[in-house]
N, C-alpha and C positions, 0 to 999 in steps of 0.2 A: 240850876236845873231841877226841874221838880220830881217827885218820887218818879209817877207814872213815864216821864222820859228819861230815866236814870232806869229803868227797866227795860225800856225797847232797846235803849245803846247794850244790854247785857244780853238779851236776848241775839244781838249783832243783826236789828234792824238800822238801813241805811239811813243817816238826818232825814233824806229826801224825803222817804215812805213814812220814816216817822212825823215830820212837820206836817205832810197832807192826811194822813189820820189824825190826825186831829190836827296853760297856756290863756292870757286875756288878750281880745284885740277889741279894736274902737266900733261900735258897734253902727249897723248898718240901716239904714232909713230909707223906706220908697220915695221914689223921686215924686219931685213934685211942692214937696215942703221937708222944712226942718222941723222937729219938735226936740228940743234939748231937754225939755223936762223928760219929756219920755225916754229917751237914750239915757239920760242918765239915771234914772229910774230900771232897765234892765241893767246897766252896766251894774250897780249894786249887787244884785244876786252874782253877779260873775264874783265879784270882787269876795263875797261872800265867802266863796269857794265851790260855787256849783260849775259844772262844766261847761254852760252854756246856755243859753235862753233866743227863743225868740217870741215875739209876742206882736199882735196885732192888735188896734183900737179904731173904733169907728166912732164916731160924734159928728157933731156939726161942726165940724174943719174937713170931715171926712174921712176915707181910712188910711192909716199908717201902718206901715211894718218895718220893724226893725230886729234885728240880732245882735248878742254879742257873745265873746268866749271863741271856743272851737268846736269844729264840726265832729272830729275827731279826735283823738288825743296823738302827738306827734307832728301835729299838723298845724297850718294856720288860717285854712276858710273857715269862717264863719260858718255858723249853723243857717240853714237853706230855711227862708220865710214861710216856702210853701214844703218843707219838711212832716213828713209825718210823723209819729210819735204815740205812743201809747198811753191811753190815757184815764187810766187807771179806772178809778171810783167815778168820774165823772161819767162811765156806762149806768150808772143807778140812776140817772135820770133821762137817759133813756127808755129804761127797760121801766120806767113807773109809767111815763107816756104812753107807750104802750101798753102798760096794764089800763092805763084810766082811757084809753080811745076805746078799747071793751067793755069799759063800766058807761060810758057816752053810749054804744051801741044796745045797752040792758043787758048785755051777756054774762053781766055780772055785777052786784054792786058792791060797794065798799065798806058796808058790812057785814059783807056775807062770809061766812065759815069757809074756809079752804079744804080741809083736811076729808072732807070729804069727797071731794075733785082729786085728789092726790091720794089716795087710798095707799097701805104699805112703806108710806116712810114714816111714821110715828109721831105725826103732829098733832101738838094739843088741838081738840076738839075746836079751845074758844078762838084760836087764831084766826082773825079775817084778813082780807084783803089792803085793810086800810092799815091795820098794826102791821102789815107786811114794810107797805111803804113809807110809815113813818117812825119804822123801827122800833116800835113797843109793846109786839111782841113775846119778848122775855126769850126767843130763843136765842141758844148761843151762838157764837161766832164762832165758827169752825175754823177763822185760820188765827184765832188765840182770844180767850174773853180776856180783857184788862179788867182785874179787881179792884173794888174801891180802896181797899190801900195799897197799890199800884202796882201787886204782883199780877202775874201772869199764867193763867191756865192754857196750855198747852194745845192746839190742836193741828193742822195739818202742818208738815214744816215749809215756810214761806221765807225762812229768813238764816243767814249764816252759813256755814259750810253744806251744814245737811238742806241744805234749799239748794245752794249750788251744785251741789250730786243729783239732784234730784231734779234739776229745774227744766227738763224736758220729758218729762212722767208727764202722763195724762190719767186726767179724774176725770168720771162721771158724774154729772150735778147733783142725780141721785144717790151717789154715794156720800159727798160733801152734806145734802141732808141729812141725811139718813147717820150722819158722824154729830150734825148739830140737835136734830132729836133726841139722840141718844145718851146725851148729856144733864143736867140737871138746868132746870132756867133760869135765870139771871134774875127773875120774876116772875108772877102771874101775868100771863096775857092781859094786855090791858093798865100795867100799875105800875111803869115804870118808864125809862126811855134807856135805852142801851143801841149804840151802832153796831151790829150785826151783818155782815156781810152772807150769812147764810140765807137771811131776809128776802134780797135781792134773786140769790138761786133760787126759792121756795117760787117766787114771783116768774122767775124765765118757765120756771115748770107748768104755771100755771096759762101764762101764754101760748107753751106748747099744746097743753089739754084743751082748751079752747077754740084754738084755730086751729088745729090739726095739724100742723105745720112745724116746723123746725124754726127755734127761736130765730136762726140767722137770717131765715125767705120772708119770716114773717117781718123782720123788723124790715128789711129790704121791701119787701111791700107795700108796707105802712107810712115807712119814714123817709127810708134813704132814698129811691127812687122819685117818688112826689117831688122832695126836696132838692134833687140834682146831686146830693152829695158821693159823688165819686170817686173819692177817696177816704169813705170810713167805711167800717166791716168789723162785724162780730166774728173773730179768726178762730174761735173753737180752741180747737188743739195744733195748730197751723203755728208753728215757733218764727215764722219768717217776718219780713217786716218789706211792705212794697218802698221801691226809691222813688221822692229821695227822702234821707232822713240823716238826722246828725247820731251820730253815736253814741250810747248809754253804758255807762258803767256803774258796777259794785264792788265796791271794798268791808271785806271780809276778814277775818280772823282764823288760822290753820294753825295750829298748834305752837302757841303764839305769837306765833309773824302773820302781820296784814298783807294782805294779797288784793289785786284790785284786777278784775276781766271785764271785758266786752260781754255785758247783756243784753246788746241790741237785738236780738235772737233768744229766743224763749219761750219757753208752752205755758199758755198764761190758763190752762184748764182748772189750774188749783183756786181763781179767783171768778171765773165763768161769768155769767152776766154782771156780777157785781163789781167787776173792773178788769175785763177783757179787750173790749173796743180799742180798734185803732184809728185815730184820724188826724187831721191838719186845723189848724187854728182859722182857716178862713170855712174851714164844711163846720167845724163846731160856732162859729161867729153867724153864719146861715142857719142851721139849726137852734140856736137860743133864741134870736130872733124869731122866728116864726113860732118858736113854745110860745114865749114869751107877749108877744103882738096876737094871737089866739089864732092862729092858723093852725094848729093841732088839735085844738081842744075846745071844745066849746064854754060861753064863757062860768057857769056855775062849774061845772071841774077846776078851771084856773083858780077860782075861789076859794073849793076844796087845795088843791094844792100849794095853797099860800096860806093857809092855816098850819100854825106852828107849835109845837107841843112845848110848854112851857120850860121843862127838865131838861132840853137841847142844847142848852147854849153854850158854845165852841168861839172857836178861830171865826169862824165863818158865819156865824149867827145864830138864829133856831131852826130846825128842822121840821120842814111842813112835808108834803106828799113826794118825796123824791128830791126835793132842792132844799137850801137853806134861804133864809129872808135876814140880811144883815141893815140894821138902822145905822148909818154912818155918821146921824148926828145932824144938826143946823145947819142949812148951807148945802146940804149932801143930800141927804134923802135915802132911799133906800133903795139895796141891790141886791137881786135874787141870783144864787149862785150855785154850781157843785164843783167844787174840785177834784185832783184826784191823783192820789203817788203809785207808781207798781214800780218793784224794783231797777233803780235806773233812770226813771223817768216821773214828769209832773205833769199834772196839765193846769190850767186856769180857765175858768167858764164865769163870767158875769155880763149881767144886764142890767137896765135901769127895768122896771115892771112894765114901760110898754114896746124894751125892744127897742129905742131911739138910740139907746150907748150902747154899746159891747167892750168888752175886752177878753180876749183869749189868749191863750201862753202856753210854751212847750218848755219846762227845765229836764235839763238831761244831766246826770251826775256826772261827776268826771273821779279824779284822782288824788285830790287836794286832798294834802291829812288835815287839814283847817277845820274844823267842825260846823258847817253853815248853817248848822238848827240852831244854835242860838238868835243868829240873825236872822232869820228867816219870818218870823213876825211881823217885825218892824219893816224890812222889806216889803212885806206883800201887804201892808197899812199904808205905807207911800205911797206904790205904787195904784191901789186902789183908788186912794184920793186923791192922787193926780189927775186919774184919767174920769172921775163919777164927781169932783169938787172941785175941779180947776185949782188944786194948791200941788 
């Protein structure tokens, strides 16, 4: 295990939310066709030790959905296909769409200075719009900078007991700035690439100043409605979760004995636009689609947005305007993605670039002292190239 995750398990972040920053039963398939690579492909994470998965894939067979693990713990249904689920980071590429549908309309472009839109929270001068959403920037991460030698600067508590005391407090976005301002930067605006989660708030605030409008109407305006998606919502400070959905848990440390509860339920404020969103794997399989295929966006924005900053490269590939661009190699090709963990929960978001493949995924932790971050890579490498390489 390398320094920098030998650090979040101390910090007593869950595998789940660490792997996405950077009871088993036989899992379940729409009628119509079998696909055993795919089944066996979610059954992995189960086996892993996660508490459950379900996942959907469109291509030219068509679409599948399947499940496995539990819905709940105690239990033995399967987690529900059409289950909702939170989905963590994967709102940051929302909340870029709609920053870049305003730079399509001139209301702003994507060099342009912020801080002066945003007056009183303390933002470097040089910060525009585009180092917002491609995270280069240099401001800090308010909910903890990771240091280059893989210690941890401290900032709101998201993780551990003091998160589970805590984890139905509500933050204001401008407070969460105004915490990441406040701090020293990771770099000069401009000279570096760091994933920053205050990025994404600085960005919903600027959505707000713009349209007038409350980041939740405006996204509901723009996206969800157009789109039909009926089951995703930017929930604010709202800890509930609409049915149906399978069950999310975290396991913690209390004085030391692990403890593991139900956080299906949660005020997800401390993470706000930068991974708030709740929705279902067929509204985000809708949704990436139409990013994707240029029904959001006109096509020189999609061009900006698939320019990748070189210094990026993760799990998931490089990081261009709110998504990553992953090269999967000969035979594969390439697939734009965002993931995303909030305690408890995962999501999975990919496409081929014009929109013809999808794949989407809901993992929900469960109880297992099993550690499934180690496997968790190699996991979600198979499964990828099952469903974008036919292997």
């Amino acid at each position: 295990m390398t320094k920098t995750l030998k650090t979040f398990r101390r910090i007593g972040l869950t595998a789940l939310a660490a792997a996405l920053l950077t009871g088993v039963a036989v899992p379940t398939a729409s009628a119509g066709q079998d696909r055993p690579e795919l089944r066996k492909a979610v059954q992995e994470f189960v086996d892993a030790g996660f508490g459950g998965m379900q996942l959907r894939v469109r291509d030219e067979r068509g679409e599948w959905t399947g499940s496995a693990g539990v819905r709940e713990l105690g239990g033995t249904a399967k987690p529900p296909t059409n289950g909702h689920f939170r989905v963590g980071s994967t709102s940051k590429n929302f909340t870029a769409a709609l920053v870049l549908q305003l730079v399509a309309e001139g209301r702003i472009g994507l060099d342009t200075p912020v801080a002066g839109l945003l007056p009183g929270l303390g933002l470097d001068s040089r910060i525009t719009v585009r180092m917002l959403l491609q995270h280069t920037s240099g401001l800090f991460n308010h909910t903890g900078q990771v240091n280059p030698d893989g210690t941890v600067t401290p900032g709101i508590p998201w993780a551990g007991k003091e998160w589970v005391d805590k984890r139905f407090h509500t933050y204001q976005p401008e407070e969460l700035v105004r915490l990441a301002a406040s701090k020293p930067p990771v770099f000069e605006p401009g000279a570096g690439w760091s994933y920053s989660n205050s990025n994404t708030v600085v960005a919903r605030l600027l959505v707000e100043k713009l349209s007038g409008r409350p980041f939740a109407e405006e996204l509901d305006r723009r996206i969800l409605r157009p789109l039909k998606l009926r089951d995703t919502l930017s929930p604010g400070a709202w800890a509930g979760m609409p049915k149906p959905y399978a069950h999310a848990y975290y396991r913690y440390e209390d004085a030391g004995q692990w403890k593991t509860i139900d956080v299906t339920h949660q005020n997800p404020s401390w993470i706000s636009s930068a991974g708030d969103m709740i929705s279902t794997t067929k509204d985000l399989q809708t949704y990436f689609y139409a990013l994707q295929s240029g029904k959001l966006l006109p096509a020189w924005l999609m061009e900006e947005m698939r320019k990748t900053h070189p210094g990026s490269q993760s799990l998931y590939g490089f990081y261009g305007l709110g998504q990553f661009s992953q090269d999967l190699g000969p035979g594969c090709g390439t697939v734009l993605n965002h993931n995303g963990g909030l305690n408890g929960y995962a999501a999975l978001m990919y496409s081929t670039p014009d929109g013809s493949k999808t794949l989407t995924a809901s993992i929900t932790a469960g109880d297992s002292e099993k550690d499934p971050l180690p496997s968790f890579p190699a996991a979600l490498d198979k499964l990828v190239r099952t469903v974008f390489c036919g292997k």
